[in-house]
Backbone as ProteinMPNN parsed JSONL, in Angstrom:
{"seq_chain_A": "XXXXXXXXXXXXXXXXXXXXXXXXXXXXXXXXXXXXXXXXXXXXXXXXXXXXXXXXXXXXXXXXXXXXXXXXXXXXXXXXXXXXXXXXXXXXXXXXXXXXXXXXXXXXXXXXXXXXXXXXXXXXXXXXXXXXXXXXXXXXXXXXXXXXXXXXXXXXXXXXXXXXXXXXXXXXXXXXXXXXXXXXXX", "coords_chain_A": {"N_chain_A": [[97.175, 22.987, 76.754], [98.429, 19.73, 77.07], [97.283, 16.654, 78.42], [97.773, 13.244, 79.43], [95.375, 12.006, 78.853], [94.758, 12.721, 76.793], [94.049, 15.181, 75.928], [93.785, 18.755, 74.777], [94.373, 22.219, 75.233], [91.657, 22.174, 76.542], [90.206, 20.391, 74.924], [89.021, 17.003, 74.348], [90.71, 15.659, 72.38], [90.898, 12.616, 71.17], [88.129, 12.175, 71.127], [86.984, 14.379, 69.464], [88.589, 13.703, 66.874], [87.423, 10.899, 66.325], [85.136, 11.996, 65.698], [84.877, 13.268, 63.811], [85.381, 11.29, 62.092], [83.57, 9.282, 62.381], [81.346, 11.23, 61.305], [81.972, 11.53, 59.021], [81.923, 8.626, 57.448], [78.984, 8.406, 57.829], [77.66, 10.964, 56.881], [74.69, 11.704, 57.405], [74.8, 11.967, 59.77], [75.533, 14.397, 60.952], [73.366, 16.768, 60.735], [71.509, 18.623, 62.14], [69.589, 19.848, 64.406], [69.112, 23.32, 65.836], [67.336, 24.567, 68.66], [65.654, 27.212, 70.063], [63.503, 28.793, 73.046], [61.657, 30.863, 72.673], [59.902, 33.584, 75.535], [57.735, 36.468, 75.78], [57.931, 38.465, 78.986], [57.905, 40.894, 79.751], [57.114, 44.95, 78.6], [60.234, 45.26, 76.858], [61.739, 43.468, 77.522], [62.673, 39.841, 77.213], [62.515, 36.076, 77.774], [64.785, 33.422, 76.944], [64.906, 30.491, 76.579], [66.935, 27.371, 75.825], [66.94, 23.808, 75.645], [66.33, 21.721, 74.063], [67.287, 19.689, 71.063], [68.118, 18.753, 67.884], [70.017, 16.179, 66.864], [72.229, 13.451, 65.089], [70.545, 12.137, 64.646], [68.71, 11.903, 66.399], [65.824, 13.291, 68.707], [67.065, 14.986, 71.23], [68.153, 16.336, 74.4], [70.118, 18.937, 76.52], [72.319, 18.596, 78.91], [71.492, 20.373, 80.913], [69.354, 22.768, 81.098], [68.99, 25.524, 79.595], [69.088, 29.762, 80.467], [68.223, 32.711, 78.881], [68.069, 35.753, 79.751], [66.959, 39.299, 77.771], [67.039, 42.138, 76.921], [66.336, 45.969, 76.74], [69.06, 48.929, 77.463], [67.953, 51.272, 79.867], [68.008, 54.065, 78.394], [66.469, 52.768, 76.049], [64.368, 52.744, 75.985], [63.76, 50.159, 77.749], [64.77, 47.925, 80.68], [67.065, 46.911, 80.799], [67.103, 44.507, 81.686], [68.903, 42.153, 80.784], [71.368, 41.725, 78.099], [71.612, 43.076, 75.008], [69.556, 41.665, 72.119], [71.058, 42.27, 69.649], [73.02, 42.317, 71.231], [73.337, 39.489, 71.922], [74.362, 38.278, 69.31], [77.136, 39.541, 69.037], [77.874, 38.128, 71.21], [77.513, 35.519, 70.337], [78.948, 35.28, 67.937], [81.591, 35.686, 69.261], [81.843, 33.738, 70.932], [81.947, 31.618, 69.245], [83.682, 31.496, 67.125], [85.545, 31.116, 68.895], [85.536, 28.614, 70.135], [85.907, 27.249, 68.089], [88.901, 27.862, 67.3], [89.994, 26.775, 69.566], [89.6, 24.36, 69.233], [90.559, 23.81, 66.298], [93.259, 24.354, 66.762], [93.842, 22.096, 69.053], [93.381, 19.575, 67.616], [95.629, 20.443, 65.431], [97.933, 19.745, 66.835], [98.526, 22.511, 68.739], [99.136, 23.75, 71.729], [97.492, 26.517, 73.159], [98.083, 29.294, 75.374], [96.298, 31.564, 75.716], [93.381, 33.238, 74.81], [92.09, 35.746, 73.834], [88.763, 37.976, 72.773], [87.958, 40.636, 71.443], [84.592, 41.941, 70.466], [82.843, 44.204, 68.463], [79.96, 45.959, 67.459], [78.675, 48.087, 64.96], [75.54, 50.105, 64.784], [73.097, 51.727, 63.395], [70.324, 53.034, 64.7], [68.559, 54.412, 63.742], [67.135, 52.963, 61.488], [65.956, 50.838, 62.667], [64.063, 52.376, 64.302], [62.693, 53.64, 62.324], [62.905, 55.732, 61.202], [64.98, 56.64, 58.981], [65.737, 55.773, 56.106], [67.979, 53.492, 56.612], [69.915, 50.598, 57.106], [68.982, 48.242, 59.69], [69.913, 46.385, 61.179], [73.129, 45.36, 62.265], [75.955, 47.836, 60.523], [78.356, 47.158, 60.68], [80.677, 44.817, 61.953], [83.209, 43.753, 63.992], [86.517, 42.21, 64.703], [88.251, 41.002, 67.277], [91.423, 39.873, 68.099], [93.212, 38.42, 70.569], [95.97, 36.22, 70.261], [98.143, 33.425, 71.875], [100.289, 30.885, 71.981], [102.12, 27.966, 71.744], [102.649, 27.811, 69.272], [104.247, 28.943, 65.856], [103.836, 33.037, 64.914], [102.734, 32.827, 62.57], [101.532, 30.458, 62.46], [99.593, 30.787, 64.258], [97.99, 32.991, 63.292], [96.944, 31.55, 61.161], [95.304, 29.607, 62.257], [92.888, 30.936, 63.774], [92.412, 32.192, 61.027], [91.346, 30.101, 59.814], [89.39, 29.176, 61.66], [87.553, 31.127, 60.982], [86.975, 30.58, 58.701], [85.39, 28.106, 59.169], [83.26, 28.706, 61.15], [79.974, 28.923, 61.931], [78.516, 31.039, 62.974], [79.655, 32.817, 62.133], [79.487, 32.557, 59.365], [76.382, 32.881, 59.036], [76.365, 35.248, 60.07], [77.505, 37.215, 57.936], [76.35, 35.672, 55.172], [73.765, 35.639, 55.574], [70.595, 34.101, 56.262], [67.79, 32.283, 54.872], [64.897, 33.159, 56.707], [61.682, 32.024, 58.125], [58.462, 33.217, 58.975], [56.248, 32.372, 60.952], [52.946, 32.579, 62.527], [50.897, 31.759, 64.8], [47.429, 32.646, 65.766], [46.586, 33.398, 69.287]], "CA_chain_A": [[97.854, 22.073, 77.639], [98.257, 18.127, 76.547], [97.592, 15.455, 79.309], [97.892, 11.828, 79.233], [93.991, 11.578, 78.523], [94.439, 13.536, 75.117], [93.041, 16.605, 75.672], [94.819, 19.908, 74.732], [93.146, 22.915, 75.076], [90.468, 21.417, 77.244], [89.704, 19.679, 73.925], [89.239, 15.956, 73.694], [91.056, 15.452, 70.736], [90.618, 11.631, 70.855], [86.77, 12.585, 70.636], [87.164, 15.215, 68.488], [88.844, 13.033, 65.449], [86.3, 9.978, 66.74], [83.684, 12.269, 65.668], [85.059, 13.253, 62.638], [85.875, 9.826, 61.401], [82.451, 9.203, 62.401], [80.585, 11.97, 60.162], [82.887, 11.013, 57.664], [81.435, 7.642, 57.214], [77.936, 8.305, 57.862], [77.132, 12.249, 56.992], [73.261, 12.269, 57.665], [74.973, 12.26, 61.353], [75.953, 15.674, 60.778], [72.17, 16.804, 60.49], [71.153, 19.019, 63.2], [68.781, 21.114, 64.455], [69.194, 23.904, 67.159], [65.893, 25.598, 69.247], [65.395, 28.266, 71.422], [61.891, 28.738, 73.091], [61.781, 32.845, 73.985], [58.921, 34.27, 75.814], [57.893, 37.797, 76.554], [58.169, 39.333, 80.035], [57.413, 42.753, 80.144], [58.286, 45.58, 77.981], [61.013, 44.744, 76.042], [62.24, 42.349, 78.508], [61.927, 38.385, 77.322], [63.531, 34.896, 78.298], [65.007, 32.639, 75.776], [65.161, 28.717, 77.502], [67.358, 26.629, 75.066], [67.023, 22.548, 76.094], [66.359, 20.313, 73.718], [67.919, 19.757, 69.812], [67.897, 17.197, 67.367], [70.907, 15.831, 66.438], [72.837, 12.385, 65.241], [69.252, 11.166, 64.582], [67.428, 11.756, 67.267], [65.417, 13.843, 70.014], [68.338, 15.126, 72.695], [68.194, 16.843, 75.763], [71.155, 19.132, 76.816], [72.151, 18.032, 80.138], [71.392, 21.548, 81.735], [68.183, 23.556, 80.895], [69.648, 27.588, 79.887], [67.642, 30.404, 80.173], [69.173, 33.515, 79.061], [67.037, 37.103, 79.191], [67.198, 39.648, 77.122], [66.25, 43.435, 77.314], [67.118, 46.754, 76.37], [68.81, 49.548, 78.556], [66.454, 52.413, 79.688], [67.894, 54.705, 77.032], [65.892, 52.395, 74.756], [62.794, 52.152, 77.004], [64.182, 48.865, 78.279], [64.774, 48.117, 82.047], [68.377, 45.942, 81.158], [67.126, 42.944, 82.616], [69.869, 41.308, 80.251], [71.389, 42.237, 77.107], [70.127, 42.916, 73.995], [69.329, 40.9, 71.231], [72.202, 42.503, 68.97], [74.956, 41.794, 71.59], [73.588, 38.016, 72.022], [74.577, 38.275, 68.365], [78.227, 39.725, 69.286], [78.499, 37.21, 72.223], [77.383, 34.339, 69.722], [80.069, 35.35, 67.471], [83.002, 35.725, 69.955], [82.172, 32.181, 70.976], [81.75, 30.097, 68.109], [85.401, 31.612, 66.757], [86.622, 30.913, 69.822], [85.178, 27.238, 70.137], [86.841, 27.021, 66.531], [90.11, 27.69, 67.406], [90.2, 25.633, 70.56], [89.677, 22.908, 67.98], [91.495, 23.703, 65.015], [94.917, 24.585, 67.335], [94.231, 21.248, 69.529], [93.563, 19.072, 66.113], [96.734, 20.818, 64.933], [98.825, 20.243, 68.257], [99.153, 23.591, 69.118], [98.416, 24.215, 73.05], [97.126, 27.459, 73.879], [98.188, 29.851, 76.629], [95.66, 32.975, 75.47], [92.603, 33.496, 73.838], [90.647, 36.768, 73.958], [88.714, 38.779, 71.766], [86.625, 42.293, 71.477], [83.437, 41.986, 69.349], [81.937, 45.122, 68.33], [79.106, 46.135, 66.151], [78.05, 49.697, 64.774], [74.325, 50.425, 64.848], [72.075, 53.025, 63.432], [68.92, 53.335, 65.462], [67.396, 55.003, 62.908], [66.37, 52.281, 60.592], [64.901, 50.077, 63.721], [62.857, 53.237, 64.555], [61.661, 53.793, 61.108], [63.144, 57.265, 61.035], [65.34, 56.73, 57.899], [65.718, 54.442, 55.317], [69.208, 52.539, 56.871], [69.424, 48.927, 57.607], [67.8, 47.297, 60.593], [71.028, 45.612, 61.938], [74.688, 46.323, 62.45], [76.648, 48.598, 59.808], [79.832, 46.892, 60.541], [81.215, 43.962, 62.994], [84.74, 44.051, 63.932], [86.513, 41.01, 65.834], [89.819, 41.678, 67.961], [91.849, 38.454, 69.046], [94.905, 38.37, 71.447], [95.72, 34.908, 70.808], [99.324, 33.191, 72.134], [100.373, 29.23, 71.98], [103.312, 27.23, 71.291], [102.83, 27.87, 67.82], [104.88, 30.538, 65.217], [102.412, 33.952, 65.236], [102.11, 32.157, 61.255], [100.232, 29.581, 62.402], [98.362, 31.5, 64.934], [96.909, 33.631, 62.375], [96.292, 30.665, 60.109], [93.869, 29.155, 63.204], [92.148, 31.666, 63.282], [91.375, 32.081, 60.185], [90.629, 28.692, 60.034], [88.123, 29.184, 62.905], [86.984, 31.803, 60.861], [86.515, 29.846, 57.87], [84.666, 27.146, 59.484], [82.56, 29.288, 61.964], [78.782, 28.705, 61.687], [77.523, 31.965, 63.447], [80.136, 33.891, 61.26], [78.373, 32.437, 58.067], [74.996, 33.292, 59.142], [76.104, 36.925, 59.939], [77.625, 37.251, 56.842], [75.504, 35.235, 54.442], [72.232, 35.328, 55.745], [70.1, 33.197, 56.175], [66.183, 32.373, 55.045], [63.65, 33.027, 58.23], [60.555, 31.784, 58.145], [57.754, 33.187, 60.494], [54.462, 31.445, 61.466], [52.113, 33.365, 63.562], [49.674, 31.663, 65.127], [47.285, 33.895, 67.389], [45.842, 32.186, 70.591]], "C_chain_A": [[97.467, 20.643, 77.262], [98.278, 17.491, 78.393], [97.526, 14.14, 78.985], [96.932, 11.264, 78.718], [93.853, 11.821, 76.839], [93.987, 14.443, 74.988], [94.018, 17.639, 75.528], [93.859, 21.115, 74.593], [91.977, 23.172, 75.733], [89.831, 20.965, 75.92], [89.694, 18.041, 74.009], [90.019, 15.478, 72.769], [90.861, 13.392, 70.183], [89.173, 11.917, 70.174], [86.491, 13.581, 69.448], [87.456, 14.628, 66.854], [87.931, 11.926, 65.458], [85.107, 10.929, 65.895], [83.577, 12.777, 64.182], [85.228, 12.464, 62.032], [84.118, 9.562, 61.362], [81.443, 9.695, 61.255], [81.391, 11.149, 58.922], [82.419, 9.849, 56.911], [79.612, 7.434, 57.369], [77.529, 10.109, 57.872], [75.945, 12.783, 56.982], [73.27, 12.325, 59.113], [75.247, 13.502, 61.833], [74.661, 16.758, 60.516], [71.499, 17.057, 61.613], [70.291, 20.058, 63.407], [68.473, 21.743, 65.61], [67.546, 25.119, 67.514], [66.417, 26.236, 70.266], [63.907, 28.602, 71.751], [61.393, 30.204, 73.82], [59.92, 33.092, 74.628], [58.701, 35.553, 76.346], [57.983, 37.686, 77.888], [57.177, 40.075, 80.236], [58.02, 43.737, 79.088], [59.328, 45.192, 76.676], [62.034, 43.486, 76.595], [61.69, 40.629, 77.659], [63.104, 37.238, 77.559], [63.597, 34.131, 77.256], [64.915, 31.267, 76.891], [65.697, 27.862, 76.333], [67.309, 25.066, 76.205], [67.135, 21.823, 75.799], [66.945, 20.999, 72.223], [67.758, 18.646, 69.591], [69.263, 16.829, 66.694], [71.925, 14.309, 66.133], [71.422, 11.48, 65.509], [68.315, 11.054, 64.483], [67.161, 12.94, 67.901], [66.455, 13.955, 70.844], [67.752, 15.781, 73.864], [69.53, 17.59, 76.259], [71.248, 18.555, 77.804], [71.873, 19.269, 81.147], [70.246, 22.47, 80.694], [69.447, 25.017, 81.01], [68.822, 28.674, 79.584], [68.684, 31.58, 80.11], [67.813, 34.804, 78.738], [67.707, 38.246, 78.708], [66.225, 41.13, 77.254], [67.232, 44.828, 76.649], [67.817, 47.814, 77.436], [67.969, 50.29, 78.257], [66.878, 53.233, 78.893], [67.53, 54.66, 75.841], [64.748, 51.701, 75.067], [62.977, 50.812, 77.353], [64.123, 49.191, 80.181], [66.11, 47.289, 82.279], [68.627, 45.126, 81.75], [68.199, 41.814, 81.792], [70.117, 42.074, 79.066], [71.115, 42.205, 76.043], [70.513, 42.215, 73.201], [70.647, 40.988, 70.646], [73.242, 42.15, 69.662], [74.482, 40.26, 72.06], [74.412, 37.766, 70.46], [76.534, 38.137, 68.451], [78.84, 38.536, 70.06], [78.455, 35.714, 70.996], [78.702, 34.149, 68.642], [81.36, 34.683, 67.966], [82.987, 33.688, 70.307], [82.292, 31.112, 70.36], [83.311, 30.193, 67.277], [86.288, 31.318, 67.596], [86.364, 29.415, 69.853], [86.08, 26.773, 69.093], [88.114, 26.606, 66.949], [90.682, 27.296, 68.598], [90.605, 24.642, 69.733], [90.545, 22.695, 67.61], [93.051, 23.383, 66.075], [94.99, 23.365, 68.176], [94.177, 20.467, 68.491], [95.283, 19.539, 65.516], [97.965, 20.56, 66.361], [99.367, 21.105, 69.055], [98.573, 23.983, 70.466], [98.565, 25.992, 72.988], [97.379, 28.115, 74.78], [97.151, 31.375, 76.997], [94.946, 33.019, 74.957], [91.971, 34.388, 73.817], [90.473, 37.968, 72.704], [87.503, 39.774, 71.706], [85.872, 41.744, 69.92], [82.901, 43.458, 69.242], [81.378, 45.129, 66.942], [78.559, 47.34, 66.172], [76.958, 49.672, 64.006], [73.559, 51.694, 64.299], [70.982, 52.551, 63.843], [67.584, 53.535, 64.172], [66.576, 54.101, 61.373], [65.394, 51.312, 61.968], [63.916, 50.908, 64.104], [61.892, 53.384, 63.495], [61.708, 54.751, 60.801], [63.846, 57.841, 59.75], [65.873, 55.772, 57.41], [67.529, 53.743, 55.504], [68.725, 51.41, 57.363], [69.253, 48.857, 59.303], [69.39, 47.042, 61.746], [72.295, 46.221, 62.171], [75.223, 46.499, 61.1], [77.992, 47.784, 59.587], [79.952, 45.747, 62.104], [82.68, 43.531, 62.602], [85.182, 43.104, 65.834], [88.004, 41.683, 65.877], [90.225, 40.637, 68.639], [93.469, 38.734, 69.224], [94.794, 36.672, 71.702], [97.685, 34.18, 71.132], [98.802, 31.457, 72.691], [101.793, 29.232, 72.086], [103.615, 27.38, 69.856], [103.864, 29.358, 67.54], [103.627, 31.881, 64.875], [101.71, 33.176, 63.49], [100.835, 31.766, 60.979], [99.166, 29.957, 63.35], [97.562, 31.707, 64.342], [96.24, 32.759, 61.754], [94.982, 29.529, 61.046], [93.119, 29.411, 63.219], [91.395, 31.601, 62.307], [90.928, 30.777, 59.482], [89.095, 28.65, 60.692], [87.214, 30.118, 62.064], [86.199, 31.538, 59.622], [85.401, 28.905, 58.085], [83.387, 27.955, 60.471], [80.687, 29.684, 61.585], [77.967, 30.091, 61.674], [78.618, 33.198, 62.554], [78.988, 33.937, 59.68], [76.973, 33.035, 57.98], [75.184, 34.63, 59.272], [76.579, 37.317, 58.809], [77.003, 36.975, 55.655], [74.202, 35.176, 54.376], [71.793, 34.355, 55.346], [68.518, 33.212, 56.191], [65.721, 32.353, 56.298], [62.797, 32.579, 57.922], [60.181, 32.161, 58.88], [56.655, 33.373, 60.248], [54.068, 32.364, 62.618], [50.795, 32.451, 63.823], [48.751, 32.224, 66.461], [46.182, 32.872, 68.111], [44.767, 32.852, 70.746]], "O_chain_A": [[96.275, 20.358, 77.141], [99.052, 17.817, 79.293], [97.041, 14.012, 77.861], [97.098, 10.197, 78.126], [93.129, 11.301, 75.99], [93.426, 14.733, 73.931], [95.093, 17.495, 76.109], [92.788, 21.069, 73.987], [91.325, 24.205, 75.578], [88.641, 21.277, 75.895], [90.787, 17.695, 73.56], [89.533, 14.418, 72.375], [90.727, 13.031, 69.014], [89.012, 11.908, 68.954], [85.674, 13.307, 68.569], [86.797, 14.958, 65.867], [87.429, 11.855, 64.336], [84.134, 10.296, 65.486], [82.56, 12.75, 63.488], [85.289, 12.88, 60.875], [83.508, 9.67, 60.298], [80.854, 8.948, 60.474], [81.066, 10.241, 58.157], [82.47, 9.965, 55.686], [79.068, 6.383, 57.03], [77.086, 10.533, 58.94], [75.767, 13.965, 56.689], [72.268, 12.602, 59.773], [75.216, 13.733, 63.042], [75.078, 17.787, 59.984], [70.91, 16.154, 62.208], [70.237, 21.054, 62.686], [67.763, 21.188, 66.448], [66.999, 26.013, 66.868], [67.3, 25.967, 71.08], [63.107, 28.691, 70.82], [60.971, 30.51, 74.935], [58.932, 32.701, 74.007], [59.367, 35.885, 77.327], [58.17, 36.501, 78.166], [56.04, 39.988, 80.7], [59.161, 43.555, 78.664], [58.88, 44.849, 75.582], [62.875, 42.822, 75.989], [60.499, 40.331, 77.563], [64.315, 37.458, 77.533], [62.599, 34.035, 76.542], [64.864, 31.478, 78.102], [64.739, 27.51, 75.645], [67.599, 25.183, 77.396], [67.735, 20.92, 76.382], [67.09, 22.205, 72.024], [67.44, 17.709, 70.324], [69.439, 17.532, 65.699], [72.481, 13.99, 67.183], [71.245, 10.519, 66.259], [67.436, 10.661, 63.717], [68.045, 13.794, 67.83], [66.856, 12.877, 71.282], [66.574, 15.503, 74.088], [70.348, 16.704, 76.506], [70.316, 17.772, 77.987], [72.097, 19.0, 82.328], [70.552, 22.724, 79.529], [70.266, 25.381, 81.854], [67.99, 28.669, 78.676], [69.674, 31.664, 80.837], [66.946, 34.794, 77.865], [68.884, 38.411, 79.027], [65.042, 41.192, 77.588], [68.387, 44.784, 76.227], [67.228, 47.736, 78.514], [67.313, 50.385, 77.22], [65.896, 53.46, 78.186], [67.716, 55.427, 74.896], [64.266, 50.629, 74.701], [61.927, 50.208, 77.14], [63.678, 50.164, 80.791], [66.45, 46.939, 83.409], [69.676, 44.774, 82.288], [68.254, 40.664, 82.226], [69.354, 43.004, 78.801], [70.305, 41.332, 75.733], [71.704, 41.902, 73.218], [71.459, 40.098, 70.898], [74.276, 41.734, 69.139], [75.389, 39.701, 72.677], [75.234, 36.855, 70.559], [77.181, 37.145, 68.113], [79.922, 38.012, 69.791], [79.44, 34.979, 70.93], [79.335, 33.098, 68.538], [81.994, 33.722, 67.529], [83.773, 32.784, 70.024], [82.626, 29.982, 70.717], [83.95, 29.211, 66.901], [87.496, 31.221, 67.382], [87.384, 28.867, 69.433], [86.95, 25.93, 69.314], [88.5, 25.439, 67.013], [91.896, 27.455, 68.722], [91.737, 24.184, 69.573], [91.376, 21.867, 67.982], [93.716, 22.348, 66.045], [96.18, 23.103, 68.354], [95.328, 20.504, 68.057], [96.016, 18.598, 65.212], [98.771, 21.448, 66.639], [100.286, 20.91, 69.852], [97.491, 24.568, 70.416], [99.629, 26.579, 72.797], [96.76, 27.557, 75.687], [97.164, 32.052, 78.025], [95.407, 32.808, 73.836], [90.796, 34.026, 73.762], [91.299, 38.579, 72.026], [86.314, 39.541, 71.925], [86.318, 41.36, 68.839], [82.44, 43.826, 70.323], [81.789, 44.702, 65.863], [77.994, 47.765, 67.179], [77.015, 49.351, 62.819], [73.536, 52.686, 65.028], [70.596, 51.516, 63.301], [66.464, 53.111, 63.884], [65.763, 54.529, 60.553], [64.163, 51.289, 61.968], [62.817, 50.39, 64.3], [60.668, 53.305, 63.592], [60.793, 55.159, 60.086], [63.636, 58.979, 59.331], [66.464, 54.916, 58.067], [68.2, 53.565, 54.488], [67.632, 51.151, 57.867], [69.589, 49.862, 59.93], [69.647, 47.549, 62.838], [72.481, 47.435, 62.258], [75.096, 45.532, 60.35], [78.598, 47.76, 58.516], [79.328, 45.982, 63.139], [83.183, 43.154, 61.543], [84.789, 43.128, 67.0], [88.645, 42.412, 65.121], [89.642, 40.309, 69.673], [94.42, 39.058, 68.512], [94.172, 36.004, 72.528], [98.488, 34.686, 70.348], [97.84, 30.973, 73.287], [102.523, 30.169, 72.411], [104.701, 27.1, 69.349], [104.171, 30.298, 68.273], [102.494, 31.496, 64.587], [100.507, 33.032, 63.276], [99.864, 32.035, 60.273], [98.017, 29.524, 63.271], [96.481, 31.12, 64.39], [95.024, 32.911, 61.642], [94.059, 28.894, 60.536], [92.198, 28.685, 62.842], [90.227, 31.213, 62.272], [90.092, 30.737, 58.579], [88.031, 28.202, 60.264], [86.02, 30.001, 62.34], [85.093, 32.027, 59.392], [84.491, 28.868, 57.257], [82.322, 27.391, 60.222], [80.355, 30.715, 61.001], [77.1, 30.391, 60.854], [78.245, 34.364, 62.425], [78.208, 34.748, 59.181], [76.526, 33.59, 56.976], [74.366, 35.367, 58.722], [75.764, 38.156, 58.424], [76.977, 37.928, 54.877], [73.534, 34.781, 53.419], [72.204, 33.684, 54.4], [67.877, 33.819, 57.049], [66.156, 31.48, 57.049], [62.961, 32.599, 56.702], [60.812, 31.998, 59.924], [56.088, 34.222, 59.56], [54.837, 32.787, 63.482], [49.811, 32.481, 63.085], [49.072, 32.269, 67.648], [45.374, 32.026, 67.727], [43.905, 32.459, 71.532]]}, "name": "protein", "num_of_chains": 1, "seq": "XXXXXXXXXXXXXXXXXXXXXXXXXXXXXXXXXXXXXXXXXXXXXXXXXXXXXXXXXXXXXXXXXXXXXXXXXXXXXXXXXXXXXXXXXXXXXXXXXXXXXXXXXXXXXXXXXXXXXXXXXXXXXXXXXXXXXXXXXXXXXXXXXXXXXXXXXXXXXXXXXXXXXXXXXXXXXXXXXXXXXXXXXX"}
């Protein structure tokens, strides 16, 4: 939806090309760095608290402290005080393709009337247990989008995979990415 302000989508789009014009002319503004600060619980139970990031410089502050927990159900000695790790993974997905193609389709003038989409990911257990030599993580992730605009279904698709092109948390599940991990014991 376009209003008089410029937004389509619930996108900015004034801000949106502002910010790209921006990087554009200065790309060490583009130079960011995202935290999360988890702590155990109980169990398999722990709380993530995302707040602060560094970005466009400096030291930030979101404007809202988020705390999201994380657990397994009890069919995996959990107590499902939130969900698990692997479907923050799924959820991180679904949203960063969807953030995308907010974008791309308001950038492109195309308002929106629909966006939804099934994430799934297929798991063997049996490498996280240690029971047989399969990988650790998901086997397979499989995205499902019902998406409808003003646009021809053409350029639908081509949003998409736009979104899908550009999509940060796609790259990282796909490409991997180095970890580092520091232990220091108290």
């Amino acid at each position: 939806m376009t209003t008089d302000t410029g937004h389509r989508n619930g996108v900015d789009t004034a801000t949106l090309f502002a910010t790209l014009d921006a990087v554009k002319a200065m790309p060490a503004a583009a130079q960011f760095q995202f935290r999360a600060h988890n702590e155990w619980q109980t169990g398999t139970h722990s709380r993530t608290t995302i707040s602060d990031y560094f970005g466009v410089g400096e030291e930030r502050e979101h404007e809202h402290v988020f705390t999201f927990d994380a657990d397994h159900p009890a069919v995996l000695v959990g107590r499902d005080n939130g969900p698990t790790p692997v479907e923050f993974v799924l959820h991180a997905l679904a949203a960063c393709l969807t953030a995308g193609l907010a974008n791309i389709a308001a950038a492109r003038g195309v308002t929106l009337t629909e966006v939804r989409s099934t994430v799934t990911g297929d798991i063997d257990l049996n490498g996280i247990l240690g029971l047989q030599p399969v990988r650790n993580g998901y086997q397979q992730v499989s995205v499902r989008f019902v998406v409808a605009g003003d646009a021809s279904e053409d350029v639908l698709r081509s949003i998409v995979e736009q979104s899908r092109q550009r999509s940060a948390v796609y790259d990282v599940i796909t490409n991997g990415v180095p970890v580092d991990i520091e232990v220091e014991v108290a």
